[in-house]
C-alpha positions as CSV (number, residue, x, y, z in Angstrom):
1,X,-217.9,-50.3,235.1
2,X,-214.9,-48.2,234.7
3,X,-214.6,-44.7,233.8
4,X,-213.1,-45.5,230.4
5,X,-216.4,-48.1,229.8
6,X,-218.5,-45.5,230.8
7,X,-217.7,-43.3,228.3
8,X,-217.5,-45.3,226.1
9,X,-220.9,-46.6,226.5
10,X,-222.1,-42.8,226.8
11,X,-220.7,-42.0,223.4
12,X,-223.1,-44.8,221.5
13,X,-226.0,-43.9,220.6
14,X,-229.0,-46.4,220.0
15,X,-228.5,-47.4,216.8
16,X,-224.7,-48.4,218.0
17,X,-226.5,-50.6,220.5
18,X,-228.9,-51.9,218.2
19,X,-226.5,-52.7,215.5
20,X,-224.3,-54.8,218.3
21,X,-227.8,-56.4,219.3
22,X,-228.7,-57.4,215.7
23,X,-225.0,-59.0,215.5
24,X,-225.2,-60.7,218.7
25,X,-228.5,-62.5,217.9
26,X,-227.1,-63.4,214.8
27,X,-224.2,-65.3,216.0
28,X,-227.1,-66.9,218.5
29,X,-228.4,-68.1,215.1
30,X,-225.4,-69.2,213.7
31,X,-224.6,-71.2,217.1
32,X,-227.9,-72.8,216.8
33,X,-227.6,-73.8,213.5
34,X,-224.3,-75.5,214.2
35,X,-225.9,-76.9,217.5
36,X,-228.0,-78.6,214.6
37,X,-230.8,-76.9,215.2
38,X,-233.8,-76.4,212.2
39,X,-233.4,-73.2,210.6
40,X,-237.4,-73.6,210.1
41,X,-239.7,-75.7,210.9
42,X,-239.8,-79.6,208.8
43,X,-243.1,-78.9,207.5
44,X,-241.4,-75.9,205.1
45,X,-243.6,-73.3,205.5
46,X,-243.2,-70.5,208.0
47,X,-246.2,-69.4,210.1
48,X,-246.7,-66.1,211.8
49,X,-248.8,-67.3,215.3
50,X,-249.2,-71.3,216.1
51,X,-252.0,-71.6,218.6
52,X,-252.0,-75.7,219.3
53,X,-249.1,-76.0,221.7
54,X,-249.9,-80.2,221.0
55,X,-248.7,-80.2,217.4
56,X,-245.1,-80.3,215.7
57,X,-245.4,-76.9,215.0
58,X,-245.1,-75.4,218.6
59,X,-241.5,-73.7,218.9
60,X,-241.2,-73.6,215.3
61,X,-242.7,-70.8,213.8
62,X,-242.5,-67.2,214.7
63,X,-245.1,-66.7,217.6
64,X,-247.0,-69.0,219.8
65,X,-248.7,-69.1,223.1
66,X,-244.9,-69.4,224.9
67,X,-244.1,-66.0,223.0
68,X,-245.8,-64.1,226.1
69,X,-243.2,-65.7,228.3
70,X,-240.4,-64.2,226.2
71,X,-241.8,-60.8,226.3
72,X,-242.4,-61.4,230.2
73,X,-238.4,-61.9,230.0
74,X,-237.9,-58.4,228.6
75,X,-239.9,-56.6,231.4
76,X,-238.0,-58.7,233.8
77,X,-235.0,-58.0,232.5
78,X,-235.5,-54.6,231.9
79,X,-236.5,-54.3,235.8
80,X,-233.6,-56.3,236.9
81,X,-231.1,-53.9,235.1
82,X,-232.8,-50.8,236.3
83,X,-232.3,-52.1,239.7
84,X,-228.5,-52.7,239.4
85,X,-227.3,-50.5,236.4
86,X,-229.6,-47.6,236.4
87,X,-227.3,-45.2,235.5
88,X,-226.1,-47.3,232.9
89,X,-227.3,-46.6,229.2
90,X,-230.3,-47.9,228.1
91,X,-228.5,-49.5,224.9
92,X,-226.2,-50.9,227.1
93,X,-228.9,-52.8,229.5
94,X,-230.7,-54.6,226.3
95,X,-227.2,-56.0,225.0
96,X,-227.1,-57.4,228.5
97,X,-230.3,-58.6,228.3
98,X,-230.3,-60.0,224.5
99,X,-226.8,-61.6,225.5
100,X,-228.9,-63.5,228.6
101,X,-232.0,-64.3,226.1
102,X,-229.3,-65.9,223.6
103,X,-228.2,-67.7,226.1
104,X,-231.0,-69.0,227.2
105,X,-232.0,-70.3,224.1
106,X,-228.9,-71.5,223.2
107,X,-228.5,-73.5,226.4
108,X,-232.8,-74.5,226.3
109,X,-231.7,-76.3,222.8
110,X,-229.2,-78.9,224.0
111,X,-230.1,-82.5,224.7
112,X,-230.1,-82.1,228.3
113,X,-232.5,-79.3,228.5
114,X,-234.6,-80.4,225.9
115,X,-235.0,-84.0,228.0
116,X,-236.1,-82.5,230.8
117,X,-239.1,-80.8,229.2
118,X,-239.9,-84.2,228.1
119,X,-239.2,-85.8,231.3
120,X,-240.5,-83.4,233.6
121,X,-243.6,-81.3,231.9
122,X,-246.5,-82.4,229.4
123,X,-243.8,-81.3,226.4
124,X,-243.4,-84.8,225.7
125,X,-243.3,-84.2,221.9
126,X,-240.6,-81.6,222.3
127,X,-238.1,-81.2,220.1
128,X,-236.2,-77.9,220.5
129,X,-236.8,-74.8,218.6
130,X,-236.2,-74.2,215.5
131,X,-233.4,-71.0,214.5
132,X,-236.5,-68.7,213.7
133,X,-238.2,-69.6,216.9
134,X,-235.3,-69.1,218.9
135,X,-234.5,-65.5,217.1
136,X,-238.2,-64.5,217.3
137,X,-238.3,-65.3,220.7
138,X,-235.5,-63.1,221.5
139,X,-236.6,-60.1,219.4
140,X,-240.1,-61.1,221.9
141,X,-237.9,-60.1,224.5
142,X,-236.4,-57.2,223.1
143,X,-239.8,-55.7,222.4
144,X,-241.2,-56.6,226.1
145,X,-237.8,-54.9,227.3
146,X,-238.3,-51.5,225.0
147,X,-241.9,-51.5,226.7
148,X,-240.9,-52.0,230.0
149,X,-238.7,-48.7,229.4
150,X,-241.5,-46.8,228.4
151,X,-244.8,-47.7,229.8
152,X,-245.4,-47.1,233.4
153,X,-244.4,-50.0,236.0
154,X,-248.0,-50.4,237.0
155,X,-248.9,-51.1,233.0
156,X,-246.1,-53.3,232.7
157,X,-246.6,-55.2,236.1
158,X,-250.5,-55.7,234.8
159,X,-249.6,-57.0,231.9
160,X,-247.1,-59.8,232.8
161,X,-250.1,-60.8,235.3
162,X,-252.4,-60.7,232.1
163,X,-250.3,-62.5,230.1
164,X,-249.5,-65.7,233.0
165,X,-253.1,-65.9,233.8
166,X,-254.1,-65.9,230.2
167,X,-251.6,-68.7,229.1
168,X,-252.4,-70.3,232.0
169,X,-255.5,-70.4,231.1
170,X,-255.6,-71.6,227.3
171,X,-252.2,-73.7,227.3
172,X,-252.1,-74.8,230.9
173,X,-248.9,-73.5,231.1
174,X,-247.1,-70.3,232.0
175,X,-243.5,-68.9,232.5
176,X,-244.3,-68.9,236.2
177,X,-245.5,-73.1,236.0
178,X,-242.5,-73.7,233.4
179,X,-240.1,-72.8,235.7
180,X,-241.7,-74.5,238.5
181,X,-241.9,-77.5,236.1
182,X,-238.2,-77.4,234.6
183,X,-236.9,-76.7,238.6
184,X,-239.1,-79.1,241.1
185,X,-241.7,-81.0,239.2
186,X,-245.2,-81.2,240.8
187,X,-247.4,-84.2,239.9
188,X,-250.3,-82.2,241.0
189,X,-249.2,-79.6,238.5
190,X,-248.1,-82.2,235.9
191,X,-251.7,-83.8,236.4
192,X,-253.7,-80.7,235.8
193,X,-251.6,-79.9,233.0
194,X,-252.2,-83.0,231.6
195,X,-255.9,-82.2,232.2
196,X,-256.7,-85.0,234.7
């Protein structure tokens, strides 16, 4: 970073940052929408936590099980940009972090991605996210991101462990096992997923 970005950045407060974030995730939206994306779910109705991850409203309301993963992202990303950008404002490290998120969701919404989850995983329903998933699974990250700043490592570390073992656990599935899953599929992984 330069000397002139750096005081630039300085010179923002968090509100500045906040405002830039709030604009960035909308354009997100706005991509996704012209992506062809579902600005809610099909059903018409908008639900605030959907617990069956084996129904067409998984990924299309505001919260589900896969929500913990996104707030997982925040404290990962938090930790990340500690380790190379300390010094850096704080404001500065989320836009980094919501641009990353974005772009995730962006990119886990085309064709290509969204065929691999069906090919590769027991998603074999999956249809994308709709715009208010994708948004609230940002603003997910963004919230596991402020907590990373605040709590101490130890908490934060506990509860990413909490949170795989516990999805895991009732879905079967995890950030740690989606990854796996999306990367090098296991058939032994597949089959327990699958519950056989």
């Amino acid at each position: 970073m330069s000397a002139t970005e750096s005081a630039i950045a300085k010179r923002l407060k968090l509100r500045h940052y906040l405002l830039i974030g709030a604009a960035l995730i909308a354009v997100a939206a706005m991509i996704l929408l012209w992506m062809g994306r579902n600005p809610i779910c099909t059903c018409g109705t908008i639900k605030l936590w959907v617990a069956e991850t084996n129904s067409s409203d998984n990924s299309q309301h505001i919260a589900d099980w896969y929500t913990l993963s996104h707030i997982i992202h925040g404290f990962l990303f938090y930790g990340m940009l500690w380790l190379v950008g300390r010094r850096w404002p704080l404001g500065l490290r989320l836009l980094i972090a919501i641009v990353v998120e974005a772009a995730w969701e962006i990119f886990e919404n085309t064709d290509m991605v969204i065929n691999r989850y069906r090919e590769a995983t027991i998603a074999l329903g999956y249809v994308g996210d709709s715009v208010l998933n994708s948004v609230s699974d940002i603003l997910f990250m963004v919230l596991g991101f402020f907590f990373a700043a605040r709590a101490p490592l130890w908490l934060t570390i506990a509860l990413a462990i909490f949170f795989e073992l516990l999805a895991g656990w009732v879905i079967r599935d995890n950030l740690t096992l989606n990854i796996i899953m999306l990367l090098y599929p296991l058939d032994a992984i597949k089959g327990w997923q699958s519950g056989l």
